[in-house]
C-alpha positions, 0 to 999 in steps of 0.5 A, a space after each residue: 740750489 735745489 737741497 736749500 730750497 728744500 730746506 727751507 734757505 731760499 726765499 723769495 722777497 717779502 711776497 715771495 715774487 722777487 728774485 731768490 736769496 739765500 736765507 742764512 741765520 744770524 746765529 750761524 753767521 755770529 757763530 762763525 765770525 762771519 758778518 759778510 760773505 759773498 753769495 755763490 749767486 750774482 742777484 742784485 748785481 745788475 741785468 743786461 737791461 740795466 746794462 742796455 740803459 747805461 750804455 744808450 744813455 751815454 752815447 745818447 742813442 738806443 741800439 748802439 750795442 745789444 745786450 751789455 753787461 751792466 757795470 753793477 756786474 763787473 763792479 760786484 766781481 772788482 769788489 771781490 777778486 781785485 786790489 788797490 793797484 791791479 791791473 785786470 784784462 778783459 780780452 773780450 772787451 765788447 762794448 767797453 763794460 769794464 773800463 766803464 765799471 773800473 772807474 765807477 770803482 776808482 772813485 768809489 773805493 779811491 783804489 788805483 786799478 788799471 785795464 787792459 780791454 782787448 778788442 778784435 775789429 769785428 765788423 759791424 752790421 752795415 744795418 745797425 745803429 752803430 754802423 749809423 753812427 760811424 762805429 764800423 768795429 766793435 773796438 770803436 765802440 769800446 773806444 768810444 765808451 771808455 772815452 765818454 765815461 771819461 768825459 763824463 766823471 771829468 765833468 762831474 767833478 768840475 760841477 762838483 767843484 771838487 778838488 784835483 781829483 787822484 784818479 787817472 782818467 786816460 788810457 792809450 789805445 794800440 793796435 797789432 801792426 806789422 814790425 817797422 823794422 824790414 825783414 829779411 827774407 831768405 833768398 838763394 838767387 845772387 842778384 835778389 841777394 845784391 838788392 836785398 843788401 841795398 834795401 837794408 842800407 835803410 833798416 826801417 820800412 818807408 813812411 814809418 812815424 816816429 812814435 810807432 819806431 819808439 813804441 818798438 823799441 819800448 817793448 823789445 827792451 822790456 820797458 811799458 806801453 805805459 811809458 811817457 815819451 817826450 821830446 828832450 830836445 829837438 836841436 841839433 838833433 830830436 832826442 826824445 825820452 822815454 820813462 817808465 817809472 824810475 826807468 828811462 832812455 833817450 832815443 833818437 831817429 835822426 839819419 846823424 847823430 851830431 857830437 854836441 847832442 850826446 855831450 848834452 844828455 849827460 849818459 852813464 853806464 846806467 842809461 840806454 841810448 838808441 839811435 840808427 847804427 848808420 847815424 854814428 861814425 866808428 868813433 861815436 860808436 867806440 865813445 859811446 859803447 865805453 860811456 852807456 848803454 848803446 842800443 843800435 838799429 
């Protein structure tokens, strides 16, 4: 900064009180087939005053988060390190800033990037705004952004009378949990061992819900957090199916599989099929081992 200003590069607005650019000459950039090039200094691209305006405006209260960064910011970085089908990470998510400023972008340059927001569930001050207003983490805070900048571009595009717009305006929200599966524990004494055996004539822990069972199975067999899951059919068995993309699999949680459910899914060596080890008999197990991929629990 300091050996451009001295040679005359930087300037400071028509009256010389406005914020510094770099001076560069149109002969030099004519010369080297340059007609755009990103600055090494971030002007123009927004302040944290800017992104305190946004942020009050959206949820309708000033306070809710001190000192955010505006989305002008994180929209300028997308314009230069992203692509029409990334997926970019914040793993500080804070307030929600990019989640916000992606799909500002979307719509903009009509691209189809994705986020990933990580949030730690940092308590809020029982004394601010957002404790007020039943945001008790910082993660609802970015849940709630995210959810209002949603609301907000739907709304937009119905006034406009727009046509069904391409861009996908969800995002699914998870968080680390403690594995559905029991877990065995290493034990010397005979009769711990006795009860231990008993515990896991049931492999799954009490109370688990159906959707955090699949959600499991989902990432042990490598498939997306993305994946759409839907119940197949409900009788004589629930049998939900799981796609991600040209990928899927049937899954069901049922204590017996009854014979009749598995004719109807019509299951290849292609196709997986998870279900509790106790819900089959020795020769389902043996059927289904020779007809798919069989996954049990």
């Amino acid at each position: 900064f300091q050996k451009l200003f001295k040679d005359g590069r930087i300037k400071f607005g028509m009256s010389d009180d406005s914020s510094p650019k770099r001076k560069i000459f149109l002969n030099e950039r004519l010369s080297k087939g340059d007609t755009k090039t990103p600055s090494s200094l971030l002007l123009n691209s927004g302040t944290t005053k800017e992104g305190t305006n946004e942020i009050s405006e959206l949820f309708g209260k000033k306070g809710i988060f001190d000192y955010p960064k505006p989305t002008k910011l994180i929209e300028t970085l997308l314009s230069f390190g992203s692509s029409s089908n990334c997926i970019v990470l914040d793993f500080f998510a804070g307030s929600g800033t990019l989640g916000h400023a992606l799909f500002k972008k979307n719509l903009e340059d009509n691209y189809k990037r994705k986020f990933i927001l990580v949030q730690y569930p940092e308590k809020c001050d029982a004394q601010s705004v957002a404790f007020q207003e039943d945001y008790t983490t910082i993660a609802d805070i970015s849940k709630e952004r995210v959810l209002r900048v949603i609301n907000q571009i739907s709304e937009k595009i119905k006034t406009q009378n727009s046509t069904e717009s391409k861009q996908d305006l969800g995002f699914k929200v998870f968080k680390l949990a403690k594995s559905n599966y029991k877990v065995w524990a290493d034990v010397n004494d005979e009769a711990k061992l006795k009860d231990q055996l008993k515990l896991f004539e049931d492999p799954l822990i009490e109370n688990y819900k159906d959707l955090d069972v699949i959600y499991e199975i989902i990432l042990k067999e490598g498939y997306s957090l993305n994946s759409k899951i839907e119940e197949f059919q409900t009788k004589p068995n629930k049998i939900y199916k799981i796609s991600d993309d040209e990928f899927f699999f049937f899954v069901t949680l049922d204590k017996q599989v009854k014979s009749e459910s598995i004719d109807t899914l019509k299951l290849d060596e292609n196709v997986m099929f998870a279900c509790l080890d106790s819900a089959l008999d020795d020769s389902q197990k043996t059927n289904l081992l020779k007809i798919c991929k069989l996954r049990t629990i």
